[in-house]
C-alpha positions in Angstrom: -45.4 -43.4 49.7 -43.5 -44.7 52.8 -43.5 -43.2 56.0 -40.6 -40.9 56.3 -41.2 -39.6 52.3 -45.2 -39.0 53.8 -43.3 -36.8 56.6 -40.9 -35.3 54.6 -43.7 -34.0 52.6 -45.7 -32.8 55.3 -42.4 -30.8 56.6 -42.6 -28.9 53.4 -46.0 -27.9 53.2 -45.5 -26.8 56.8 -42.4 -24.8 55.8 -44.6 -22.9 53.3 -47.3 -22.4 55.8 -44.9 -20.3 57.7 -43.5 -18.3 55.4 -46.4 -17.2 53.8 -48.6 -17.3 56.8 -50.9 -20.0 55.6 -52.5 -23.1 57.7 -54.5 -25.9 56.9 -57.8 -25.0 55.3 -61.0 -26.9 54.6 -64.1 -25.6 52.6 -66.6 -24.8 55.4 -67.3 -24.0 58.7 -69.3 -26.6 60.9 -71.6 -25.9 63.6 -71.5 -28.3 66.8 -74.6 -28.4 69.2 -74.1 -27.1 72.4 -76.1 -30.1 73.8 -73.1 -32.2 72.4 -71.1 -31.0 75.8 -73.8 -30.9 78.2 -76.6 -33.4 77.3 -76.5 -36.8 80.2 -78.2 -38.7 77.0 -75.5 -38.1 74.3 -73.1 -38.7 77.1 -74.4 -42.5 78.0 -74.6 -42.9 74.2 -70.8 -42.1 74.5 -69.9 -44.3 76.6 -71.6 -47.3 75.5 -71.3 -46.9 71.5 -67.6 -45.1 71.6 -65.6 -45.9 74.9 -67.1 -49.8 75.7 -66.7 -50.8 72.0 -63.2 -49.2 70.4 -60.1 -50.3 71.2 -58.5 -48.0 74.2 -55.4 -47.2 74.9 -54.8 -48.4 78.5 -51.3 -48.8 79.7 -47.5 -48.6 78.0 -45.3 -52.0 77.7 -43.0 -49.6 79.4 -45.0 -49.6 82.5 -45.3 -53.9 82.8 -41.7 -54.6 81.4 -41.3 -57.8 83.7 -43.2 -60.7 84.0 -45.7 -60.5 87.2 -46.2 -57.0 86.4 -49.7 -55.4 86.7 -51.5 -51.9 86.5 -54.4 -51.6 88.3 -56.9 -48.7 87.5 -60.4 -47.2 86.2 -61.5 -46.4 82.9 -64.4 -44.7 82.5 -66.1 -46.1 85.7 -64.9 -49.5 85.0 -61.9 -51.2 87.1 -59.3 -52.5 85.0 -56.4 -54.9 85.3 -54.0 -55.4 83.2 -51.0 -57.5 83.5 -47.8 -59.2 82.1 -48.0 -63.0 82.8 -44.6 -65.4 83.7 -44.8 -66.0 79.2 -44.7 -62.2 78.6 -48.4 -62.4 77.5 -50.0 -59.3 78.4 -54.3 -59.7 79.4 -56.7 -57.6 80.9 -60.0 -58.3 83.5 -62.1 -56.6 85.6 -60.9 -55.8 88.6 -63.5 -57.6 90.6 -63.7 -60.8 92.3 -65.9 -63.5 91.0 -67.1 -63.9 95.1 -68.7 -60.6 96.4 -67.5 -57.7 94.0 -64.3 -56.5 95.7 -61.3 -55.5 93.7 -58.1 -58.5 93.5 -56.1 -55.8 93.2 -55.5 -52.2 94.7 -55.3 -49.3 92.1 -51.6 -49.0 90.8 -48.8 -50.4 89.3 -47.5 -53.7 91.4 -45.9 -57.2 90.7 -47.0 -60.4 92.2 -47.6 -64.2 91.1 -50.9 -64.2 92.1 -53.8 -61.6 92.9 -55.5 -62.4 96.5 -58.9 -60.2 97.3 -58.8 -58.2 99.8 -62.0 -58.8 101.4 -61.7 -62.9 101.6 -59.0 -63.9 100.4 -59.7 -65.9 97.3 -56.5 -66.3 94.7 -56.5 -65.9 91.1 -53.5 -66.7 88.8 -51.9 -64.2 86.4 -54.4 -66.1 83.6 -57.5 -64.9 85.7 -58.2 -68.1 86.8 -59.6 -69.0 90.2 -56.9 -70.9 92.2 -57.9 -70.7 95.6 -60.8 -70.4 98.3 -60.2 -69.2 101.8 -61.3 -72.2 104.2 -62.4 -74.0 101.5 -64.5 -77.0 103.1 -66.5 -74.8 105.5 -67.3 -72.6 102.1 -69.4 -75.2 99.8 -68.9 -76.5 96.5 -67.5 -74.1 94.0 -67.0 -74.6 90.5 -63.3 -72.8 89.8 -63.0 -73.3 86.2 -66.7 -70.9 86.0 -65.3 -68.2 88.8 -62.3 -66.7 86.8 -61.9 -63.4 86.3 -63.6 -61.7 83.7 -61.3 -61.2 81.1 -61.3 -58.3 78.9 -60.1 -58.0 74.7 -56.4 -57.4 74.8 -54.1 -56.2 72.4 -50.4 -54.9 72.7 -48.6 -53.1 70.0 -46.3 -50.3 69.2 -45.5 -49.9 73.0 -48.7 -49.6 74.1 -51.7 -52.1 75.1 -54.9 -51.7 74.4 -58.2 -52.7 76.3 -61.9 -53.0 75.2 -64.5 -52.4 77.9 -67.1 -55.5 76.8 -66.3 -59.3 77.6 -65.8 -61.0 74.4 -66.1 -58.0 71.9 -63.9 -58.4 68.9 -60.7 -56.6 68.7 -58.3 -55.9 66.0 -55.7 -53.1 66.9 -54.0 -52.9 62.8 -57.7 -52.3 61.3 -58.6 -50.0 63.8 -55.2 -47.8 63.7 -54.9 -47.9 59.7 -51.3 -47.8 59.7 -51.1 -45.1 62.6 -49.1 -47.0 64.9 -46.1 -46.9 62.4 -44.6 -43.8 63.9 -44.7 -45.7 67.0 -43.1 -48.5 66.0 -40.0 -46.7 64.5 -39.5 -45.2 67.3 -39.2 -48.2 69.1 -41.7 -47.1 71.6 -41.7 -50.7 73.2 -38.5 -50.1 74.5 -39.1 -46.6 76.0 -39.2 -46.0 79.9 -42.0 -44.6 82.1 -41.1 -41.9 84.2 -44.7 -42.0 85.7 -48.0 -39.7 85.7 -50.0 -36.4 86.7 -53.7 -36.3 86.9 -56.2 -33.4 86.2 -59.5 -32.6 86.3 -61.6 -30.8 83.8 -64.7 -29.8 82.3 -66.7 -32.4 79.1 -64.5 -34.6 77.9 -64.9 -32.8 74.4 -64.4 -29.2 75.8 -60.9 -30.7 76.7 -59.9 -33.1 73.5 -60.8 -30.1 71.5 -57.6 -28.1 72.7 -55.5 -30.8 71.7 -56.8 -30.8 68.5 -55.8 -27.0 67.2 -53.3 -24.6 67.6 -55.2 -21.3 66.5 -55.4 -20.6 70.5 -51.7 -20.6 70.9 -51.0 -16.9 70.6 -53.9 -15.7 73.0 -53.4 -18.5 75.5 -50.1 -19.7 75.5 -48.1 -16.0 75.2 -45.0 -17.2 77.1 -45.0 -21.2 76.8 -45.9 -22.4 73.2 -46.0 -19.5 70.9 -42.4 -18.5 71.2 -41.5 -21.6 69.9 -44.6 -22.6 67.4 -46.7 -20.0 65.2 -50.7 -19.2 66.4 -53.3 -20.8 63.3 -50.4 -22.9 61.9 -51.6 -26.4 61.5 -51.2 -29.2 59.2 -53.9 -32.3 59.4 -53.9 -36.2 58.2 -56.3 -38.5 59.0 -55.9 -42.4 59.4 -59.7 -43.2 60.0 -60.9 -41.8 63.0 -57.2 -41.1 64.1 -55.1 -37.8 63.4 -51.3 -36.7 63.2 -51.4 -33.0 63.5 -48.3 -31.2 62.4 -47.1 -28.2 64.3 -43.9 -25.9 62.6 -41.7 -24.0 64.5 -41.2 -20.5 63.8 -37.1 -21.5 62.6 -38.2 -24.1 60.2 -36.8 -22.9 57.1 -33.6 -22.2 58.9 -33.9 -25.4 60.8 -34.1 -27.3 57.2 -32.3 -25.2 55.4 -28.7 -27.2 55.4 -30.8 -30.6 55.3 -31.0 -32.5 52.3 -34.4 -32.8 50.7 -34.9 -36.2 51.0 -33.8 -36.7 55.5 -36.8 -34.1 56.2 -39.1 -37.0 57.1 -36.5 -37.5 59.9 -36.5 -34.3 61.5 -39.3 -34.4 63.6 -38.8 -31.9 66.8 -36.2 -30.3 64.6 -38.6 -27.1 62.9 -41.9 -29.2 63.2 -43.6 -31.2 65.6 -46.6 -33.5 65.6 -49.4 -34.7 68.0 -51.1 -38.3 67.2 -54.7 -38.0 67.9 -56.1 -41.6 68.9 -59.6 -41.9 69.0 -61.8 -40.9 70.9 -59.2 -39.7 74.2 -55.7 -40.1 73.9 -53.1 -37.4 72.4 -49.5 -37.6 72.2 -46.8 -35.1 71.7 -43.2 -37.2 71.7 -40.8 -34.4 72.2 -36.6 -35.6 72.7 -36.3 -34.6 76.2 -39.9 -36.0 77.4 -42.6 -37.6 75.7 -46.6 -36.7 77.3 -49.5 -38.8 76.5 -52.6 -37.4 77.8 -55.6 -40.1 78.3 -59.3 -38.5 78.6 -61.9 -40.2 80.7 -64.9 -39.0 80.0 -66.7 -38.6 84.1 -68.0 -39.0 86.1 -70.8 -36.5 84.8 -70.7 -35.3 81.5 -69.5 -32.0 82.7 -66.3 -33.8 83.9 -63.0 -35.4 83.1 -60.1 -36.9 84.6 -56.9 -36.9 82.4 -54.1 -38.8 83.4 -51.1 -37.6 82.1 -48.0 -39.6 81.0 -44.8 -39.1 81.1 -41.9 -41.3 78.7 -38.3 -40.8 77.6 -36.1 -43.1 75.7 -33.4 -43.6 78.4 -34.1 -44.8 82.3 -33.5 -42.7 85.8 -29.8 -42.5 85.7 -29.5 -41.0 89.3 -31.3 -39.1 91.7 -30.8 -35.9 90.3 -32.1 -37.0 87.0 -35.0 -38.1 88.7 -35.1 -34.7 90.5 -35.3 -33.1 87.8 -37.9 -35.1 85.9 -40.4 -34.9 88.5 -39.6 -30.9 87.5 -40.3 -31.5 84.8 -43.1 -33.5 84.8 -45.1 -30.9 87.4 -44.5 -27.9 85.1 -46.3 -29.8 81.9 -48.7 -30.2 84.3 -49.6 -26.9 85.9 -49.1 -25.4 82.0 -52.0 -27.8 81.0 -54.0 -27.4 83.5 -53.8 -23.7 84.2 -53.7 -22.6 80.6 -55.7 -25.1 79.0 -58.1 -26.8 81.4 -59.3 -24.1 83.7 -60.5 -21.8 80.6 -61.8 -25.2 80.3 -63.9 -25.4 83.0 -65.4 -21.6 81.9 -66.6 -22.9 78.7 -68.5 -25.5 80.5 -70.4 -22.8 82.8 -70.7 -21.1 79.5 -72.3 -23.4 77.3 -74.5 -24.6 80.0 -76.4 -21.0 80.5 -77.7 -21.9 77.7 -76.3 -18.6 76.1 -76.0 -20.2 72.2 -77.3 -23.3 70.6 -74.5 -24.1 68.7 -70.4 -23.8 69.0 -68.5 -22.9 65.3 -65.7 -24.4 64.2 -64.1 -23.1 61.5 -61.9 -23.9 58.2 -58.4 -23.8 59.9 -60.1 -25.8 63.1 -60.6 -29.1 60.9 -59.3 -31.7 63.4 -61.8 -30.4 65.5 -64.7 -30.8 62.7 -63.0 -33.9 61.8 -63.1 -34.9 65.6 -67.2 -34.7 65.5 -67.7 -36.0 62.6 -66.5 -39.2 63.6 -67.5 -39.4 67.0 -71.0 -38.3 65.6 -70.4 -41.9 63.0 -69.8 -43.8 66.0 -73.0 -42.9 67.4 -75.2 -43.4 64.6 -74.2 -47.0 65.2 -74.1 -47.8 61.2 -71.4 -49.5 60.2 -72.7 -49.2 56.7 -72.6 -45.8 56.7 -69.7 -43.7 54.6 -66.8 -42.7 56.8 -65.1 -39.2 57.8 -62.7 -38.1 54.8 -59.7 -35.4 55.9 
């Protein structure tokens, strides 16, 4: 079954959700341990079996479109760098200089031919390669070819580029996505432009992912913003591996399908039904006509903490300044509506589960992209390959 025929038939179910108030349903209810949100040891064991060995999604082509562009940031407590050399050839490092530590390059997005420390002066090419040493002949013999930068597994694809934490882990972006990125790719993501980023702070990393993951809040929480538009407990779920496409109907979907032929529904995304695309383990996108968010959790720097960096994409450029106006608008009240209505009850639950109060959090058969969130993250960190998988 191709793609549009798989979303076409996913439109229908949803359709029928709505009109006879149905949702998604699995066959039990799963308890999570409390600990799971709270516990420094499960957390380390997060970052080093989930975040240091999966491929993450790091940065958009559309935010290093030229040649000499670079992004500059932190993931998880690591400083990345990530840029687009004079071939197009995007790699990633460590942001830190092979000669006492200090970043090459200050936390952002830039473009430059070279990357020059801040604290010596010692130049690296766009390949990572040592190319230079402040007052050389009163330093001492160096070996350059051993003093690179450390370079990090790099993949781009579908629009985006991908990172993985460890020096010289293997990485393969098509085995780990399972066909996921093929939404991505017909919508020609690669070509889409950045209109730039809002951050937020929250509570676990897992207290926050799990709000992405259902919509049986939306009634309660979202009275005046979501609900209007898109039915409370109304949720369809597909899994590709560890990575979900969650389908959300409108309330107008049988009217918005009704004069559509059968066999275009797959193409009417936004038009009666939306999706978000879960990646594993932090990232989850909701592409939308008029602006496109892309929320990347980092887990930190406790495990009562996040930072989520929220991204912001659209098809077209800044025409003018009043279309730029008006996405920076727009771009602030997706912000305050996450973080007000979504993080800050956020931020209770972590007080919450950390009186110690209940042993266990309950998800239950409508909230299966949550279970099915846990159940792979809790694969990851039985670190057995061997092991069956997750099944949706």
């Amino acid at each position: 079954m191709d793609r549009i025929e798989r979303i076409g038939q996913v439109a229908e179910i949803m359709r029928d959700y709505v009109e006879n108030k149905q949702t998604f349903l699995t066959d039990k209810t799963k308890t999570v341990p409390v600990r799971s949100y709270t516990d420094p040891d499960q957390w380390k064991a997060e970052m080093e079996l989930v975040f240091k060995r999966v491929p993450l999604m790091l940065a958009f082509t559309a935010e290093l479109p030229n040649p000499g562009d670079y992004k500059a940031m932190d993931a998880v407590g690591m400083p990345v760098l990530i840029n687009r050399d004079k071939t197009g050839k995007v790699r990633a490092f460590l942001n830190v200089c092979s000669h006492r530590g200090a970043p090459v390059a200050n936390e952002g997005h830039g473009n430059c031919p070279r990357f020059t420390c801040k604290y010596h002066g010692w130049t690296f090419g766009q390949d990572g390669k040592l190319i230079g040493v402040s007052e050389a002949s009163k330093f001492g013999e160096v070996h350059k070819s051993e003093l690179g930068l450390r370079e990090l597994p790099c993949q781009e694809k579908a629009g985006m580029i991908f990172v993985v934490l460890t020096p010289n882990a293997p990485i393969d972006v098509d085995a780990y996505f399972r066909g996921f990125l093929e939404d991505f790719e017909a919508l020609d993501f690669g070509n889409w432009s950045y209109m730039g980023s809002r951050v937020i702070e929250g509570a676990n990393w897992k207290i926050a992912y799990d709000g992405y993951l259902e919509g049986y809040h939306f009634a309660s929480l979202h009275p005046q913003t979501i609900f209007p538009r898109t039915p409370s407990n109304c949720m369809h779920y597909e899994g590709f591996g560890p990575h979900q496409r969650i389908g959300f109907p409108q309330h107008r979907i049988a009217e918005a399908l009704k004069d559509v032929p059968r066999e275009e529904w797959g193409t009417q995304e936004n038009n009666g039904f939306d999706f978000v695309r879960i990646m594993f383990p932090n990232v989850s996108a909701f592409i939308a006509p008029e602006i496109t968010q892309i929320a990347q959790l980092f887990p930190g720097p406790t495990p009562g903490e996040n930072r989520t960096v929220l991204n912001y994409l659209r098809r077209e450029p800044i025409r003018d300044e009043e279309d730029r106006a008006n996405v920076e608008a727009a771009m602030n009240f997706f912000r305050d509506v996450t973080y007000t209505e979504d993080y800050l009850i956020g931020l209770e639950i972590q007080k919450g589960l950390e009186s110690g109060a209940h042993d266990d959090l309950v998800f239950g058969r409508n909230e299966r992209g949550n279970q099915y969130f846990h159940e792979w993250l809790d694969w990851y960190l039985q670190d057995d390959p061997d092991l069956p998988e997750p099944r949706m």
